[in-house]
Backbone as ProteinMPNN parsed JSONL, in Angstrom:
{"seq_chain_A": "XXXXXXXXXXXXXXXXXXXXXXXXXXXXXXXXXXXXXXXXXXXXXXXXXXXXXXXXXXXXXXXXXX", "coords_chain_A": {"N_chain_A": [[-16.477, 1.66, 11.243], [-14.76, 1.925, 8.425], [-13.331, 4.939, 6.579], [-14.449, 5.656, 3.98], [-12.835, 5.941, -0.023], [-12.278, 8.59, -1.558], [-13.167, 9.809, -4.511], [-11.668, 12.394, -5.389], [-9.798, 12.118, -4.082], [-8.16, 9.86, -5.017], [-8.276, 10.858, -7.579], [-6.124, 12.681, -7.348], [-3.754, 11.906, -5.862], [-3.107, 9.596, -7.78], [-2.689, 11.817, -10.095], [-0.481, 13.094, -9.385], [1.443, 10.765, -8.881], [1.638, 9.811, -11.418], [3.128, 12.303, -12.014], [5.366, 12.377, -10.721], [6.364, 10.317, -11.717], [6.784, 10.797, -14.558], [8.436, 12.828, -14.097], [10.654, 11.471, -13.086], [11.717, 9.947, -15.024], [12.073, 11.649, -17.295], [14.244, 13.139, -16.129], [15.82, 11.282, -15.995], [15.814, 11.311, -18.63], [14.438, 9.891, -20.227], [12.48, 10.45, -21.55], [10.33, 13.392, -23.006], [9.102, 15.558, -21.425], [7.073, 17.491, -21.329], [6.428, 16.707, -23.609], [5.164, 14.446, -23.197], [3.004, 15.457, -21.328], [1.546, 16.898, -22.987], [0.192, 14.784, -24.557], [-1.042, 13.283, -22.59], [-2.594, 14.506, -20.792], [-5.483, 14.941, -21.189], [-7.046, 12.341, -20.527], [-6.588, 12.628, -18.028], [-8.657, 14.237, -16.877], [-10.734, 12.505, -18.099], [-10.198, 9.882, -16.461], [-10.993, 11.387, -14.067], [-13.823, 12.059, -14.236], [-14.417, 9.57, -14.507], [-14.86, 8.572, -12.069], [-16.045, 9.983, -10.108], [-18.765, 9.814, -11.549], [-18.944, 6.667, -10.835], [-18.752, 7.22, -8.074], [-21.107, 8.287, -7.77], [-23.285, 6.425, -8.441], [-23.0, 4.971, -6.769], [-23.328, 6.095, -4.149], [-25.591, 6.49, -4.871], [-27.155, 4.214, -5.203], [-26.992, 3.207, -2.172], [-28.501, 4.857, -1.395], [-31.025, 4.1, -1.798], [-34.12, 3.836, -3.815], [-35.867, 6.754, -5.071]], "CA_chain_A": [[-16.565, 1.665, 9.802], [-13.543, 2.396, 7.455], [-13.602, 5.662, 5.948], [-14.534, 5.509, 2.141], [-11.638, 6.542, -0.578], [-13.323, 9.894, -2.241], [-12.691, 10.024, -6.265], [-10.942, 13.804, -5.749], [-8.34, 11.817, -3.237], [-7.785, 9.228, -5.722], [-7.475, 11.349, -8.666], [-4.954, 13.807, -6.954], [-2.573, 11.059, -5.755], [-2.877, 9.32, -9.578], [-2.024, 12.568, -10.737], [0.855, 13.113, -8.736], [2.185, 9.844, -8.941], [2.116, 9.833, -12.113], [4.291, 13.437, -12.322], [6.721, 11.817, -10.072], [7.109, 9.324, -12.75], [7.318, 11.969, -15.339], [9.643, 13.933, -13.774], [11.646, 10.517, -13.075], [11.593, 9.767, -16.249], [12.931, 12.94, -17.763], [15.607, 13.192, -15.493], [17.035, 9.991, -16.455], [16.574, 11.384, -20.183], [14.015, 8.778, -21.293], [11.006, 11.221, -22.567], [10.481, 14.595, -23.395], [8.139, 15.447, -19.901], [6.2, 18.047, -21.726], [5.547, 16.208, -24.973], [4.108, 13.937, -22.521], [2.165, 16.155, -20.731], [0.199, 17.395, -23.539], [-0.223, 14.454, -25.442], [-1.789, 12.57, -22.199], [-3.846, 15.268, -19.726], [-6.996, 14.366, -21.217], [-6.941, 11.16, -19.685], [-6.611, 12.372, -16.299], [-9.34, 13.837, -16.797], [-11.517, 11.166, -18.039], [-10.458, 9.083, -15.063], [-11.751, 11.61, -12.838], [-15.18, 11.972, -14.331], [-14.927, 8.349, -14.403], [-14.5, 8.162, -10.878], [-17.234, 11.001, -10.102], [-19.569, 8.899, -11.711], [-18.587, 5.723, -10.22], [-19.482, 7.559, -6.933], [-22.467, 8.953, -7.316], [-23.598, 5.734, -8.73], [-22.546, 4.228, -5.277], [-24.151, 6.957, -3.465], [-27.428, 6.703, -5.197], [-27.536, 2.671, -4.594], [-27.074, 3.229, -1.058], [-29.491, 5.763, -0.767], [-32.574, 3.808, -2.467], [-34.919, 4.356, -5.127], [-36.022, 8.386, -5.085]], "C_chain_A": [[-15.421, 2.522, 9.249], [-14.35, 4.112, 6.686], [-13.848, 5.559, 4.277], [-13.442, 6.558, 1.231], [-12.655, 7.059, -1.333], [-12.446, 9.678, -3.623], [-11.72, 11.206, -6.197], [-9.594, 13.354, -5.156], [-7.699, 10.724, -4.56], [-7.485, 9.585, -7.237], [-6.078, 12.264, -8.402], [-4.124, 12.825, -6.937], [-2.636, 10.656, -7.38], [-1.888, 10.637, -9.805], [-0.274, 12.615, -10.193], [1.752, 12.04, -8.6], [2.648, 9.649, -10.352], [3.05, 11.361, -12.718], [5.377, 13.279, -12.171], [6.989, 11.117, -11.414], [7.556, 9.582, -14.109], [8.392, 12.044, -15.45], [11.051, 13.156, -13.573], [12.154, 10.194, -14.19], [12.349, 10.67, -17.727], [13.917, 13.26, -17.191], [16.458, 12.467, -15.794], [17.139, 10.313, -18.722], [15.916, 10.173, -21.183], [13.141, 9.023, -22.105], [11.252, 12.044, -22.168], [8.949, 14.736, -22.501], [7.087, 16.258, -20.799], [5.622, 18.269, -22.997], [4.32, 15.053, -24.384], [2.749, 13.971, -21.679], [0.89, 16.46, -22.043], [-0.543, 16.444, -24.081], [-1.254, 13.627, -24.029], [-2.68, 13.295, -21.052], [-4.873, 15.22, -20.234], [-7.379, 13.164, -20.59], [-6.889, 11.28, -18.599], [-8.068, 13.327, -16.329], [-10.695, 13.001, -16.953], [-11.61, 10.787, -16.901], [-11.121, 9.63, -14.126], [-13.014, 11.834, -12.758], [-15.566, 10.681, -14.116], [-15.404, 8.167, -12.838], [-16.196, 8.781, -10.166], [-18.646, 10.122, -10.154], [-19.911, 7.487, -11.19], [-19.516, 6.074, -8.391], [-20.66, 8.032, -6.775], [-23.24, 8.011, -7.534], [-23.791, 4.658, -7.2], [-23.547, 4.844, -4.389], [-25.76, 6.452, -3.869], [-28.114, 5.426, -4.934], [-27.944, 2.621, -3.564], [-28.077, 3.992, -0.416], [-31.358, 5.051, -1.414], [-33.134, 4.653, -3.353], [-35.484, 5.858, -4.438], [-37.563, 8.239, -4.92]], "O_chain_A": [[-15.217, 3.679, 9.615], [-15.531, 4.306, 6.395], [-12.865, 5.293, 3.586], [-13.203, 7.707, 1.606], [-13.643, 6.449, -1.742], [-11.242, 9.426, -3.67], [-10.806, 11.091, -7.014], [-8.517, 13.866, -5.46], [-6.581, 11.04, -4.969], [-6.748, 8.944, -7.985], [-5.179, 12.433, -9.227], [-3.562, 12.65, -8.018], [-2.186, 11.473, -8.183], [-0.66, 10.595, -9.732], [0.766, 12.185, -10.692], [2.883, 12.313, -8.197], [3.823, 9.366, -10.587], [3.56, 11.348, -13.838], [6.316, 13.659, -12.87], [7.928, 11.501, -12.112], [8.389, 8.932, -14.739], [9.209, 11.667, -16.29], [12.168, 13.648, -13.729], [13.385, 10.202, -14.192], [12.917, 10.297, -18.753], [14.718, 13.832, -17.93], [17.655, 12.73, -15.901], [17.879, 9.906, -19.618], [16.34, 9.67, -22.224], [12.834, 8.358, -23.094], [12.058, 12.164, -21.245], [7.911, 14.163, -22.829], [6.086, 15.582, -21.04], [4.894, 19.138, -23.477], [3.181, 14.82, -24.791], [1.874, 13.143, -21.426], [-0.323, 16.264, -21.965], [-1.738, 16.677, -24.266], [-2.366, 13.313, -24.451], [-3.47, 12.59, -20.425], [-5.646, 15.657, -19.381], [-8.44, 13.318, -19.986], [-7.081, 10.301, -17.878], [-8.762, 12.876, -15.417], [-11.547, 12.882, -16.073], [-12.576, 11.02, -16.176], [-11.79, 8.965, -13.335], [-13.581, 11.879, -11.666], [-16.678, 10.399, -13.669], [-16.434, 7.531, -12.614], [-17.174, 8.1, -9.857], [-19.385, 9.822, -9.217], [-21.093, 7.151, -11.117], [-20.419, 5.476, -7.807], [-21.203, 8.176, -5.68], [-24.298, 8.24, -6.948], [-24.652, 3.836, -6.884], [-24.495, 4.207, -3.931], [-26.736, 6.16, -3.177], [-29.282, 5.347, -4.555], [-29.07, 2.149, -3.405], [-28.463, 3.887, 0.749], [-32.472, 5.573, -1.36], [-32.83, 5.811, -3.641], [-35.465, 5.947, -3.211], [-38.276, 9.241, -4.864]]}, "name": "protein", "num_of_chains": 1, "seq": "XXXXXXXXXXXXXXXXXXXXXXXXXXXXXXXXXXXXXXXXXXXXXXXXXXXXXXXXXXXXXXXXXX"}
C-alpha cells in the first residue's frame, strides 16, 4: 500500500513552489514580491485548513460511524 500524501506535505511544497515563482518573478522584474506577499498569504492559509479538513473527513470515513 502506497503511502498517503499528508495535507502539511502538500501545503509546504505549494508554498514553496509558489515562492520560487515569486522570487522568479521578481527577478525578471515582473511584480513587486512583497506587494504580493501580503496581498495573497491568506490564501495559503485557507488551502491548508482546507486540506486539514479534507483529511480528517477521510480519516473519519475510514474509521466508521463513532
Amino acid at each position: 500500500m502506497a503511502p498517503r500524501l499528508r495535507p502539511e506535505r502538500l501545503a509546504v511544497g505549494a508554498g514553496l513552489l509558489g515562492l520560487g515563482v515569486l522570487g522568479t518573478l521578481a527577478t525578471l522584474e515582473r511584480i513587486d514580491m512583497l506587494a504580493a506577499l501580503r496581498t495573497w498569504w491568506p490564501s495559503i492559509l485557507v488551502l491548508w485548513g482546507c486540506a486539514e479538513l479534507y483529511d480528517t473527513a477521510i480519516d473519519r470515513s475510514r474509521r466508521g460511524p463513532s
